[in-house]
C-alpha positions as CSV (number, residue, x, y, z in Angstrom):
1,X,52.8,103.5,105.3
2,X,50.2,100.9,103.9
3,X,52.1,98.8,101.4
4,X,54.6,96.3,103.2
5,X,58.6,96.4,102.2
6,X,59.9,94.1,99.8
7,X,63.0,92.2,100.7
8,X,65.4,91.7,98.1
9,X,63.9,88.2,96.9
10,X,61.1,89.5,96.5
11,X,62.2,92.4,94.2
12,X,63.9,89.8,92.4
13,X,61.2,88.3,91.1
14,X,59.5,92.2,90.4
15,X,62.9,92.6,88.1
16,X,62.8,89.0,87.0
17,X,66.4,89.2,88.2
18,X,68.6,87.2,90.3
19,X,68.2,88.1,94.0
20,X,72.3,88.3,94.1
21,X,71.9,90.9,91.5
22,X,69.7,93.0,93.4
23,X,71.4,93.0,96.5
24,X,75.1,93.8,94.4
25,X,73.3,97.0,93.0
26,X,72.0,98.1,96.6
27,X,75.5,97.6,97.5
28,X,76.4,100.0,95.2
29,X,73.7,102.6,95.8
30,X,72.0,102.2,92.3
31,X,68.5,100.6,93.5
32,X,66.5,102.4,96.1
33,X,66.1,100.9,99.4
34,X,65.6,101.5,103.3
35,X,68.0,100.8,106.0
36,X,66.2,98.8,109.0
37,X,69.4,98.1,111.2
38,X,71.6,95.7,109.4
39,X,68.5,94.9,106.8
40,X,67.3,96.8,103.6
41,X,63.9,96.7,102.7
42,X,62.4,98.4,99.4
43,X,59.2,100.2,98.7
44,X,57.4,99.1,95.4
45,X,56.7,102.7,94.5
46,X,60.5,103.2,94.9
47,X,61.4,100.2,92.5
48,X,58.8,101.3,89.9
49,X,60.0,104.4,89.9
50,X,63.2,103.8,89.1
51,X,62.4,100.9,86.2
52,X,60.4,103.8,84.4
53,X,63.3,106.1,85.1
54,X,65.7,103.4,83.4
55,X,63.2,103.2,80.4
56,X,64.1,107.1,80.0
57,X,64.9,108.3,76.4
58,X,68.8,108.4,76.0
59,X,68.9,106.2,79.3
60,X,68.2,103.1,77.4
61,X,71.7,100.5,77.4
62,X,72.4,99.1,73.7
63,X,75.7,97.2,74.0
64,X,77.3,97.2,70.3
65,X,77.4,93.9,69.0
66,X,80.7,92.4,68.7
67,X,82.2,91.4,65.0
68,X,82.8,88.2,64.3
């Protein structure tokens, strides 16, 4: 391995999301990650690759906007 692990603040600010957020969705088992003991680390590769798979055709979210 030659790229260090990202910790979840660090990811964060990769997503230009809140840190909370990213550790809720490892919690849940949506964002790839390593288990170190009681830690979880991610691999950039990892992340990337699942930001292009949420960029996916048919994947994309599009909330309906609500009437007024």
């Amino acid at each position: 391995m030659t790229e260090p692990l990202l910790t979840a603040a660090e990811v964060a600010a990769l997503l230009s999301v809140r840190e909370s957020w990213v550790r809720e969705a490892t919690r849940d088992g949506r964002l790839p990650h390593l288990r170190l003991g009681r830690y979880r680390r991610y691999r950039q590769a990892d992340i990337e690759r699942w930001l292009e798979a949420q960029a996916e055709p048919g994947r994309l979210a599009i909330r309906p906007r609500m009437s007024q």
